[in-house]
CHARMM internal coordinates of N, CA and C (Angstrom, degrees):
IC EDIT
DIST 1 N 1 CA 1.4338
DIST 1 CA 1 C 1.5247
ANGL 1 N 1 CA 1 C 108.68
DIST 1 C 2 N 1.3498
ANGL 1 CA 1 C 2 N 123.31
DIHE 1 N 1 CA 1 C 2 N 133.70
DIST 2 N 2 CA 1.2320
ANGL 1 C 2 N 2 CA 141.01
DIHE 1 CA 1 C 2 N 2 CA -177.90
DIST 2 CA 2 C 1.6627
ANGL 2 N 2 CA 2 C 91.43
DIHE 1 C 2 N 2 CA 2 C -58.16
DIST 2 C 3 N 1.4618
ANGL 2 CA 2 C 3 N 111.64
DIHE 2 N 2 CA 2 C 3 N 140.60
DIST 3 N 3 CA 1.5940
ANGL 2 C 3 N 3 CA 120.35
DIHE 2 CA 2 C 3 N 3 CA 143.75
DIST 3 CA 3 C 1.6192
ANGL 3 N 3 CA 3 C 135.82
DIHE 2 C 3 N 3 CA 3 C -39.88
DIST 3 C 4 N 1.4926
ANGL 3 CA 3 C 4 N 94.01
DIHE 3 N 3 CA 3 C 4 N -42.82
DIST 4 N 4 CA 1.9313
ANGL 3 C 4 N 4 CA 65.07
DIHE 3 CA 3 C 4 N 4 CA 176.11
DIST 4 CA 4 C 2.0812
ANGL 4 N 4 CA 4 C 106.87
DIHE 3 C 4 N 4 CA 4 C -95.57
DIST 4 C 5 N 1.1299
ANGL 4 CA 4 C 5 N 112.73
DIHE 4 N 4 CA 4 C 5 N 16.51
DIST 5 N 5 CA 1.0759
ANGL 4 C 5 N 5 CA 83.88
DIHE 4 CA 4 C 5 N 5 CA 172.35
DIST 5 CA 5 C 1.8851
ANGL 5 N 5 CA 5 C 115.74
DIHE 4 C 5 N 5 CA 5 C -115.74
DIST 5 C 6 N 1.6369
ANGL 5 CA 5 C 6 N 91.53
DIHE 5 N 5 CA 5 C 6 N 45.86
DIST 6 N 6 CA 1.7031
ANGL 5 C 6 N 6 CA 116.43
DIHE 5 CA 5 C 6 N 6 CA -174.82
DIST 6 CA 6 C 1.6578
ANGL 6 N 6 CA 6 C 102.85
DIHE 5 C 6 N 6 CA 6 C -107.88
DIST 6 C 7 N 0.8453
ANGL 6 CA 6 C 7 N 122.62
DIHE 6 N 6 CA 6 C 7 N 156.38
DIST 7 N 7 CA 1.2997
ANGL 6 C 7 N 7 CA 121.81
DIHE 6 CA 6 C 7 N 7 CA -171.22
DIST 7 CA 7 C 1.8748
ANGL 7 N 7 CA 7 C 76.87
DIHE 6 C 7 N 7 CA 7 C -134.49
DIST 7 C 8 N 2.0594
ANGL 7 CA 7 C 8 N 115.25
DIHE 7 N 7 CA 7 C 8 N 136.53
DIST 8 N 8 CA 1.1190
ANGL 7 C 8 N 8 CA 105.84
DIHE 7 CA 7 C 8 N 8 CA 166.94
DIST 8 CA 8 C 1.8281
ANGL 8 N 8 CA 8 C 95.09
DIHE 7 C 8 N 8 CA 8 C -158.62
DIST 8 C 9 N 1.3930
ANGL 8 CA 8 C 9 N 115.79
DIHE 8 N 8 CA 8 C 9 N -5.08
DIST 9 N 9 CA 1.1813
ANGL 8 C 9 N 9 CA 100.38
DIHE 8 CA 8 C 9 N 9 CA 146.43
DIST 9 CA 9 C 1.3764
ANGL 9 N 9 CA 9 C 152.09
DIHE 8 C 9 N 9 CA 9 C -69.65
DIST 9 C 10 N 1.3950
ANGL 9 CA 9 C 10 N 118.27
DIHE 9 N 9 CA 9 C 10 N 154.91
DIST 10 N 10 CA 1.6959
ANGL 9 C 10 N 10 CA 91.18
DIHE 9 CA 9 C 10 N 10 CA 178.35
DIST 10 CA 10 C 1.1314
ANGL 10 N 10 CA 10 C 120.98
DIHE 9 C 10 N 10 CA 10 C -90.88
DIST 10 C 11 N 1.2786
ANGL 10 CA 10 C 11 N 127.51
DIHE 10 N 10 CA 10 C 11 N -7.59
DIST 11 N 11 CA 1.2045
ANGL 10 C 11 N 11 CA 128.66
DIHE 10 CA 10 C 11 N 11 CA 167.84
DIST 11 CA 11 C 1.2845
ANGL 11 N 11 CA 11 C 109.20
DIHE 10 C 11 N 11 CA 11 C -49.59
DIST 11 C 12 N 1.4619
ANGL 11 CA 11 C 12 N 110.74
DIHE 11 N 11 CA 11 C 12 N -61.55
DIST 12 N 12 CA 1.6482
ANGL 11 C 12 N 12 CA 98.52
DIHE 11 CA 11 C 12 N 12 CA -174.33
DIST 12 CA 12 C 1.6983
ANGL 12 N 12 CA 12 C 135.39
DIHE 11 C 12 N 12 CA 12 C -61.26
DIST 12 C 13 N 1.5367
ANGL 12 CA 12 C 13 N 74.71
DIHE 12 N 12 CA 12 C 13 N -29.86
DIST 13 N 13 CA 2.2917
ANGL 12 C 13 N 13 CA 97.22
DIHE 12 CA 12 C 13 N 13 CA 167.12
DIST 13 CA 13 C 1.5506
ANGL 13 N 13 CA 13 C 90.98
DIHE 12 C 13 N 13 CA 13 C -41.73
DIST 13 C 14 N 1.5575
ANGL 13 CA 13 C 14 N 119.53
DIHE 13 N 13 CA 13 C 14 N -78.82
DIST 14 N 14 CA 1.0427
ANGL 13 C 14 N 14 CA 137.63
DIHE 13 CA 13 C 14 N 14 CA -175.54
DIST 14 CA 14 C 1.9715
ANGL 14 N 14 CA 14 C 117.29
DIHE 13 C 14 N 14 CA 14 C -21.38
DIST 14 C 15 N 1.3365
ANGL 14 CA 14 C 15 N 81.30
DIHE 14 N 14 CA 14 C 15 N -51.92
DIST 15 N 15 CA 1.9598
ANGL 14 C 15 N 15 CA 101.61
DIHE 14 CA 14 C 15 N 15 CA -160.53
DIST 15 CA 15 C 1.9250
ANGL 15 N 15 CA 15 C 80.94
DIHE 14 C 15 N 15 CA 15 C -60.85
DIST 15 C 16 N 1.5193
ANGL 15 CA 15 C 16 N 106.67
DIHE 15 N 15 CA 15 C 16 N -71.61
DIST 16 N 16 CA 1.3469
ANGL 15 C 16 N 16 CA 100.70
DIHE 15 CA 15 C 16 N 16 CA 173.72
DIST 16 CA 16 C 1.8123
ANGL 16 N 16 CA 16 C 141.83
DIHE 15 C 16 N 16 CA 16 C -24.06
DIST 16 C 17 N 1.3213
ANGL 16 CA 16 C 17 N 89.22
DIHE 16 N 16 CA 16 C 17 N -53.49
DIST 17 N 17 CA 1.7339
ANGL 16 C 17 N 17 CA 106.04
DIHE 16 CA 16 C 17 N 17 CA -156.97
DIST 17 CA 17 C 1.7427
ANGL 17 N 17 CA 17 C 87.75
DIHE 16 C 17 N 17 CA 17 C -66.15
DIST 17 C 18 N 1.6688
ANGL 17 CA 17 C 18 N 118.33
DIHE 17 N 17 CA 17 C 18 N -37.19
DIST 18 N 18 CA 1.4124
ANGL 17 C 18 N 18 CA 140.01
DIHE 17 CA 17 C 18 N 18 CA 177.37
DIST 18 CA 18 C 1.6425
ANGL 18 N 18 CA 18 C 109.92
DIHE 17 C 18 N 18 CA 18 C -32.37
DIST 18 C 19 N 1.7872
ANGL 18 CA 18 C 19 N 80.04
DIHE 18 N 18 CA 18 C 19 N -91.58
DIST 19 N 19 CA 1.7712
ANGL 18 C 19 N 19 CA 99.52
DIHE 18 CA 18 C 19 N 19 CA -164.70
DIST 19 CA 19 C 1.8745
ANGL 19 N 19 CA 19 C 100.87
DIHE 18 C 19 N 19 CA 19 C -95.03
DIST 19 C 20 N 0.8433
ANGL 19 CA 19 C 20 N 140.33
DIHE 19 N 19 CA 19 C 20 N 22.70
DIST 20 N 20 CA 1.4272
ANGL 19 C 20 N 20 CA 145.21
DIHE 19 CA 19 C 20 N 20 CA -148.17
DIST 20 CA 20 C 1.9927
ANGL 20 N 20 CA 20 C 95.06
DIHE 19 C 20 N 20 CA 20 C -129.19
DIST 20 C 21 N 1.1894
ANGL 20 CA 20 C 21 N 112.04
DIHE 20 N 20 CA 20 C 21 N 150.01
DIST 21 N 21 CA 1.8220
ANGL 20 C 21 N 21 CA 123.92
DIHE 20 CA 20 C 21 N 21 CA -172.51
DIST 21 CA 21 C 1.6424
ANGL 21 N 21 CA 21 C 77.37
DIHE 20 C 21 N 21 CA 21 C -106.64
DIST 21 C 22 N 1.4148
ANGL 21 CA 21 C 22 N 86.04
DIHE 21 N 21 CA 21 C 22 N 161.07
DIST 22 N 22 CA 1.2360
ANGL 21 C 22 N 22 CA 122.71
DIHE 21 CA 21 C 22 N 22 CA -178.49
DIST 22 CA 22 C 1.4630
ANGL 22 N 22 CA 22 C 132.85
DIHE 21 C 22 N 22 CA 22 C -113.47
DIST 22 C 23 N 0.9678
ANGL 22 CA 22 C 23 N 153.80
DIHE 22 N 22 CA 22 C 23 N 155.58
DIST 23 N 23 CA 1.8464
ANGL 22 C 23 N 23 CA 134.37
DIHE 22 CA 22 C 23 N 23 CA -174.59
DIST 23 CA 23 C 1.9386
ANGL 23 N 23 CA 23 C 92.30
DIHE 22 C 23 N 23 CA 23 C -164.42
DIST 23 C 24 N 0.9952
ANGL 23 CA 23 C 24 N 114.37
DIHE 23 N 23 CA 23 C 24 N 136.06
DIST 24 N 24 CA 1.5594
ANGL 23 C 24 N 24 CA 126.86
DIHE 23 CA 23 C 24 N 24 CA -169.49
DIST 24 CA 24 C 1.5049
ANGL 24 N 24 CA 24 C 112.57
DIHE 23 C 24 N 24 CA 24 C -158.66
DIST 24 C 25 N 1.5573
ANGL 24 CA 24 C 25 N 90.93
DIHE 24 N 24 CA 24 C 25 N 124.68
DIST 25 N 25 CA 1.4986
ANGL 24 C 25 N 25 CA 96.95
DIHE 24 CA 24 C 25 N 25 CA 163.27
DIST 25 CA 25 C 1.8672
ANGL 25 N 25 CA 25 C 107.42
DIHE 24 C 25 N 25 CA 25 C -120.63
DIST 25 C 26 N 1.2123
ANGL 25 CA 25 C 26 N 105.95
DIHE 25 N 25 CA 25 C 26 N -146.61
DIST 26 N 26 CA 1.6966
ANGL 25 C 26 N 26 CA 116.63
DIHE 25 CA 25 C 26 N 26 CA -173.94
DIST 26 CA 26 C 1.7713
ANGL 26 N 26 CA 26 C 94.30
DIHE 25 C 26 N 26 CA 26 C -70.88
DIST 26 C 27 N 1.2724
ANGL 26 CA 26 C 27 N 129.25
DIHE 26 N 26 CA 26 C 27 N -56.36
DIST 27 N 27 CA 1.4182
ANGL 26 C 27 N 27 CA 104.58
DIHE 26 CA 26 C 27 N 27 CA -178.02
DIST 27 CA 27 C 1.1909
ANGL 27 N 27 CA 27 C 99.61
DIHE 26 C 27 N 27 CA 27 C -109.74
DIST 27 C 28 N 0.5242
ANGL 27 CA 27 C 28 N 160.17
DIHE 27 N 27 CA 27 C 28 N 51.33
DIST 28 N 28 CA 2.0690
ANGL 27 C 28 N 28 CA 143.04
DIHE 27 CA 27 C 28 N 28 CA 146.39
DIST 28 CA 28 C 1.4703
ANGL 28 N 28 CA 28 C 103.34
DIHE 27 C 28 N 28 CA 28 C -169.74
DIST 28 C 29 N 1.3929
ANGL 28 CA 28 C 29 N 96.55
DIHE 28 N 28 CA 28 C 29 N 141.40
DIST 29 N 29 CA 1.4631
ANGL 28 C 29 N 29 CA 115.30
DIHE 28 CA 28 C 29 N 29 CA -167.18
DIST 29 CA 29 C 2.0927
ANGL 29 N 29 CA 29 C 94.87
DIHE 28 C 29 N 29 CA 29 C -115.08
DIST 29 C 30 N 1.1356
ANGL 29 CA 29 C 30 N 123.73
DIHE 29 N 29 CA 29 C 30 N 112.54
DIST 30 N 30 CA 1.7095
ANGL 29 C 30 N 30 CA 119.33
DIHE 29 CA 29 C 30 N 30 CA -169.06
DIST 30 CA 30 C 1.9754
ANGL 30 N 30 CA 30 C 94.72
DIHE 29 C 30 N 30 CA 30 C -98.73
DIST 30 C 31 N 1.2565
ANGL 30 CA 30 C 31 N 106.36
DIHE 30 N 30 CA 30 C 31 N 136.64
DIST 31 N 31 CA 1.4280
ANGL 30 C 31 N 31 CA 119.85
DIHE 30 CA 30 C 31 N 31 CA 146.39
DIST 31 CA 31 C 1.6099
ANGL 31 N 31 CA 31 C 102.95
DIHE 30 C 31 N 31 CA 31 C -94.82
DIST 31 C 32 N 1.4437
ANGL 31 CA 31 C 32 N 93.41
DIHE 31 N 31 CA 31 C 32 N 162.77
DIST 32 N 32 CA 1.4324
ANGL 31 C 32 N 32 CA 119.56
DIHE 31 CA 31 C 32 N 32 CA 173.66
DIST 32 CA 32 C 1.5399
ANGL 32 N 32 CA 32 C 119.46
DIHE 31 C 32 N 32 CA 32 C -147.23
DIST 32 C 33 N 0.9061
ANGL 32 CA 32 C 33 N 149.13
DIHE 32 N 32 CA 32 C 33 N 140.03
DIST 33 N 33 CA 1.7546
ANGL 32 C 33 N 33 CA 151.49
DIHE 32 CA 32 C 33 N 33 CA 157.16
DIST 33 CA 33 C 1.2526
ANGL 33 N 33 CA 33 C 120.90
DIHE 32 C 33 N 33 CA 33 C -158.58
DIST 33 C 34 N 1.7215
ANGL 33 CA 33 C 34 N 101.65
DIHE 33 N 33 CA 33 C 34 N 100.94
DIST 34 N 34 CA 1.2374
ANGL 33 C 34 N 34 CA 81.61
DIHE 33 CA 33 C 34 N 34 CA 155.11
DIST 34 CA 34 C 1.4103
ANGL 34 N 34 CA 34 C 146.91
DIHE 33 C 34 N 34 CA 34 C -122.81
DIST 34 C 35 N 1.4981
ANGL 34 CA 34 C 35 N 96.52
DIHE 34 N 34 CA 34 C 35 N -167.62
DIST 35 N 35 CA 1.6472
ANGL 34 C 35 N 35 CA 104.16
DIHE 34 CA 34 C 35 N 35 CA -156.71
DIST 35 CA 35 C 1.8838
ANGL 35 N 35 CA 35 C 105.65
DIHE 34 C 35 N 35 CA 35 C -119.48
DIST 35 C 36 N 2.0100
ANGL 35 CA 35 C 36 N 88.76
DIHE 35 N 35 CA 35 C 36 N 125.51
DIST 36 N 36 CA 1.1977
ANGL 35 C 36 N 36 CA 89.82
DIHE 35 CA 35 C 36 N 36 CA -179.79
DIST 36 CA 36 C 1.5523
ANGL 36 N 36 CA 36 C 113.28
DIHE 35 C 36 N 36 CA 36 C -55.24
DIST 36 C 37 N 1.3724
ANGL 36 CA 36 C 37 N 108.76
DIHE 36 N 36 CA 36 C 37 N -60.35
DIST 37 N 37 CA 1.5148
ANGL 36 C 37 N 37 CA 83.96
DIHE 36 CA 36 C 37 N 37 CA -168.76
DIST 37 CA 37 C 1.2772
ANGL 37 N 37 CA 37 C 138.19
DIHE 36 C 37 N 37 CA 37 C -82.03
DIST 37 C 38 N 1.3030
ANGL 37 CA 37 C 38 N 126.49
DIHE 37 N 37 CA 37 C 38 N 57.23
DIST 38 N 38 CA 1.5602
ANGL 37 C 38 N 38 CA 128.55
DIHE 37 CA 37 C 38 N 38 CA 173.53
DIST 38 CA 38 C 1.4065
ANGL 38 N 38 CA 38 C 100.87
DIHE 37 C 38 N 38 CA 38 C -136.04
DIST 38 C 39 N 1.0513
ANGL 38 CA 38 C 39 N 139.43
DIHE 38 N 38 CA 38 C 39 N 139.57
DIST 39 N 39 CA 1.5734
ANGL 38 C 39 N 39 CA 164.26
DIHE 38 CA 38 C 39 N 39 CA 145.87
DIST 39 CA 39 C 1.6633
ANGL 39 N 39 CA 39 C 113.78
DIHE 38 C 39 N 39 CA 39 C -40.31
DIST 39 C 40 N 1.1846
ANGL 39 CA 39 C 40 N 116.53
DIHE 39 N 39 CA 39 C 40 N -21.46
DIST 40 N 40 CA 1.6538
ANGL 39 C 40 N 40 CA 129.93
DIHE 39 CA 39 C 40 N 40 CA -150.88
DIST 40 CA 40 C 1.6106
ANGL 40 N 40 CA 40 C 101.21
DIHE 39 C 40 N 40 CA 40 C -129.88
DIST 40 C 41 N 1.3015
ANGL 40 CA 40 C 41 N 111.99
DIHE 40 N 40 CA 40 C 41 N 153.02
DIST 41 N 41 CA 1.5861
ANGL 40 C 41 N 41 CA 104.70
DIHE 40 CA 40 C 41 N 41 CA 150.60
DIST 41 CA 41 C 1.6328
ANGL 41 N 41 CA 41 C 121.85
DIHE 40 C 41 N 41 CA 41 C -111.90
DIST 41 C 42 N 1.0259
ANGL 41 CA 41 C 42 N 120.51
DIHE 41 N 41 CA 41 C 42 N -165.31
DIST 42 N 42 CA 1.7160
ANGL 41 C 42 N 42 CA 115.67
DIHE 41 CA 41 C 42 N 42 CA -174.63
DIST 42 CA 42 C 1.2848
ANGL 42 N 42 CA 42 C 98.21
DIHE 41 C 42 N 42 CA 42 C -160.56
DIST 42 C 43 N 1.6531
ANGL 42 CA 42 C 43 N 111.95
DIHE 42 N 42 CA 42 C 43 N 147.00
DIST 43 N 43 CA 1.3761
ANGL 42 C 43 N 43 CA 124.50
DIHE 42 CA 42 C 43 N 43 CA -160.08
DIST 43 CA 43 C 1.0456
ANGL 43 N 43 CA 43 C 88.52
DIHE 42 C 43 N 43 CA 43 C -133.70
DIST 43 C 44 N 1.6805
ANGL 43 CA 43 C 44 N 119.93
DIHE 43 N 43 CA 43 C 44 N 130.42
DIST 44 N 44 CA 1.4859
ANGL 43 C 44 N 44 CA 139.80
DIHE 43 CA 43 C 44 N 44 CA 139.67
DIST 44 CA 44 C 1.8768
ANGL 44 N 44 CA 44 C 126.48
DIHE 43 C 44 N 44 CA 44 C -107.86
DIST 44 C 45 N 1.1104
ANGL 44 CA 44 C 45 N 95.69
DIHE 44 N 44 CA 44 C 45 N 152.65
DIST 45 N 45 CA 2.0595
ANGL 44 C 45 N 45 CA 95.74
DIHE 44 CA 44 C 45 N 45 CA -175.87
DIST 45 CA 45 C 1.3295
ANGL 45 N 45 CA 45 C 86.00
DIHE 44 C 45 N 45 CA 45 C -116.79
DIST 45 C 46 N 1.6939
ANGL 45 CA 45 C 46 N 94.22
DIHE 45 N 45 CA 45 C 46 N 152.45
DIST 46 N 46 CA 1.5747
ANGL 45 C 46 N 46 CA 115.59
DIHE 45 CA 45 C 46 N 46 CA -172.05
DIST 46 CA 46 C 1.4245
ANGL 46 N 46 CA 46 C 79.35
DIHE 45 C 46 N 46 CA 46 C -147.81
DIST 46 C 47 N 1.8738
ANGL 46 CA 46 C 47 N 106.67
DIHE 46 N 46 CA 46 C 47 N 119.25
DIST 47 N 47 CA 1.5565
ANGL 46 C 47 N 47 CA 110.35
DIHE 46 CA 46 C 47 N 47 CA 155.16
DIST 47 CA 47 C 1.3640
ANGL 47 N 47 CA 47 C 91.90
DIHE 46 C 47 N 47 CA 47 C -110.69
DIST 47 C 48 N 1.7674
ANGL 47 CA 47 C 48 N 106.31
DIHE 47 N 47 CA 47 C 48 N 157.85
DIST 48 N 48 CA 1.5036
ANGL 47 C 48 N 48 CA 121.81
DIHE 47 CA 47 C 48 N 48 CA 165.12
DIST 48 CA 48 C 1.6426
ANGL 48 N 48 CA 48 C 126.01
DIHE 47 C 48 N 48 CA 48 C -74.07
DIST 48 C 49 N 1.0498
ANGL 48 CA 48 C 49 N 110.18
DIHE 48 N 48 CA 48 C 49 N 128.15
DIST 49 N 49 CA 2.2842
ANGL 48 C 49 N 49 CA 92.25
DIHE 48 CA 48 C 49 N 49 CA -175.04
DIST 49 CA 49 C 1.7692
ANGL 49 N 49 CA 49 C 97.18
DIHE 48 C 49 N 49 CA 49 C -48.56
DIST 49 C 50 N 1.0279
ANGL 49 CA 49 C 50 N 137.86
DIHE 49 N 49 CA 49 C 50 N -40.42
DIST 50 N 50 CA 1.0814
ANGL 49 C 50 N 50 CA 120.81
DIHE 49 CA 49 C 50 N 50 CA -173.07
DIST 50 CA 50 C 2.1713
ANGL 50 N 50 CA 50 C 117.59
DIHE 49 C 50 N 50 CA 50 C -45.27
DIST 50 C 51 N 1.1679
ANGL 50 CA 50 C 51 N 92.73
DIHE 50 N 50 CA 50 C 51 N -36.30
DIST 51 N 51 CA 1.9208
ANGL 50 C 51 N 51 CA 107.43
DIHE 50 CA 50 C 51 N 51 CA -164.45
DIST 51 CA 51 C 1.5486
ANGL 51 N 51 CA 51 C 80.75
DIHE 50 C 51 N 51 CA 51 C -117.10
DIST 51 C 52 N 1.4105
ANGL 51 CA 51 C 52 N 140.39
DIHE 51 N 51 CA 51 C 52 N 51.54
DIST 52 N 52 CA 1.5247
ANGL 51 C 52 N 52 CA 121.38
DIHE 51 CA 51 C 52 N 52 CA 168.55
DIST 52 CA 52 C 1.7723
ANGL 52 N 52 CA 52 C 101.78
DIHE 51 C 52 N 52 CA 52 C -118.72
DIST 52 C 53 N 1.1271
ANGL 52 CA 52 C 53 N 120.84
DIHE 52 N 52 CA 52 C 53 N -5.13
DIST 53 N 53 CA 1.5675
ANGL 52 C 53 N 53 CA 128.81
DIHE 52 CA 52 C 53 N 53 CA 170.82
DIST 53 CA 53 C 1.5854
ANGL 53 N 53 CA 53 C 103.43
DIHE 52 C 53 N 53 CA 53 C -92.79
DIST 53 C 54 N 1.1913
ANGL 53 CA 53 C 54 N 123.09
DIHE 53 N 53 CA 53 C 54 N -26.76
DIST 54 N 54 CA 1.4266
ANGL 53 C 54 N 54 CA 124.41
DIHE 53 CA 53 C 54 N 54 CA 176.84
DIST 54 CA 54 C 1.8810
ANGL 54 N 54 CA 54 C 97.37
DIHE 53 C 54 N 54 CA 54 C -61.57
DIST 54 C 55 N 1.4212
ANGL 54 CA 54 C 55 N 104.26
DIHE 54 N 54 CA 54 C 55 N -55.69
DIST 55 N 55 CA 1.3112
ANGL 54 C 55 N 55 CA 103.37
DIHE 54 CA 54 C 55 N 55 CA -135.95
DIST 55 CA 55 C 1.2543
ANGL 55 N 55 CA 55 C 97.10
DIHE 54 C 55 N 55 CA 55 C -78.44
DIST 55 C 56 N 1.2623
ANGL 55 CA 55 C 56 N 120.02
DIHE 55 N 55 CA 55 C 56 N 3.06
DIST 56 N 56 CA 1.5038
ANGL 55 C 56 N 56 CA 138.33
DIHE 55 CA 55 C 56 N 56 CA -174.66
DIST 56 CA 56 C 1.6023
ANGL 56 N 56 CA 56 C 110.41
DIHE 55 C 56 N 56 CA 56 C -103.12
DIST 56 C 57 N 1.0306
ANGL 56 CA 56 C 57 N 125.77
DIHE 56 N 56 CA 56 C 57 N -23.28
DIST 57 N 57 CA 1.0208
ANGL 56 C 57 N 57 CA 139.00
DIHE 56 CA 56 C 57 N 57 CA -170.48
DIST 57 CA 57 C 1.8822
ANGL 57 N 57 CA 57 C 122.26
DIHE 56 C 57 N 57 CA 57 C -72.94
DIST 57 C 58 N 1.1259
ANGL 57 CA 57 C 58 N 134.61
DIHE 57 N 57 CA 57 C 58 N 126.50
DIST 58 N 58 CA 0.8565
ANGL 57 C 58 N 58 CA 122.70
DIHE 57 CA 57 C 58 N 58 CA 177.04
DIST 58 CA 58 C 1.9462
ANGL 58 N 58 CA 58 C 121.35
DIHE 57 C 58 N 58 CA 58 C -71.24
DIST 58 C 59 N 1.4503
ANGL 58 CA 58 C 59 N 119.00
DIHE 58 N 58 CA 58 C 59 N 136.63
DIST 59 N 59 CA 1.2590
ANGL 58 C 59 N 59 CA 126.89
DIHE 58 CA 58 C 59 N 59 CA -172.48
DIST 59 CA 59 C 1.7204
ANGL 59 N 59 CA 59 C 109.37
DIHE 58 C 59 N 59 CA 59 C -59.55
DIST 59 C 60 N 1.2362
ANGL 59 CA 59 C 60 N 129.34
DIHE 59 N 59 CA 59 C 60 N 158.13
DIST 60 N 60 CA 1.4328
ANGL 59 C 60 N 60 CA 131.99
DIHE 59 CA 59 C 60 N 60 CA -170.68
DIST 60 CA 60 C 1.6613
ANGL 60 N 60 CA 60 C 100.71
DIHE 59 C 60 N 60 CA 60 C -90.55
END
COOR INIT
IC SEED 1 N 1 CA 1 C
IC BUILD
């Protein structure tokens, strides 16, 4: 995936988690916002420290 369409500041996590809707099931909880002025969207991942040794973890 190209760079600008990465989201890796926190500010912008932030700007999102803010003014941005929400949609959730049992594993993943999605933000969304959008923004008039860009043409594109941009994807960032947010694990919790609680599930961040999982996600690191090798499968059995």
């Amino acid at each position: 995936m190209k760079k600008k369409y990465r989201i890796k500041k926190n500010d912008d996590f932030q700007l999102v988690f803010k003014k941005g809707k929400s949609f959730a099931n049992r594993q993943f909880v999605v933000y969304k916002l959008k923004r008039e002025d860009s043409n594109h969207f941009r994807i960032g991942l947010s694990v919790s420290k609680k599930n961040w040794k999982r996600c690191l973890s090798k499968p059995d």
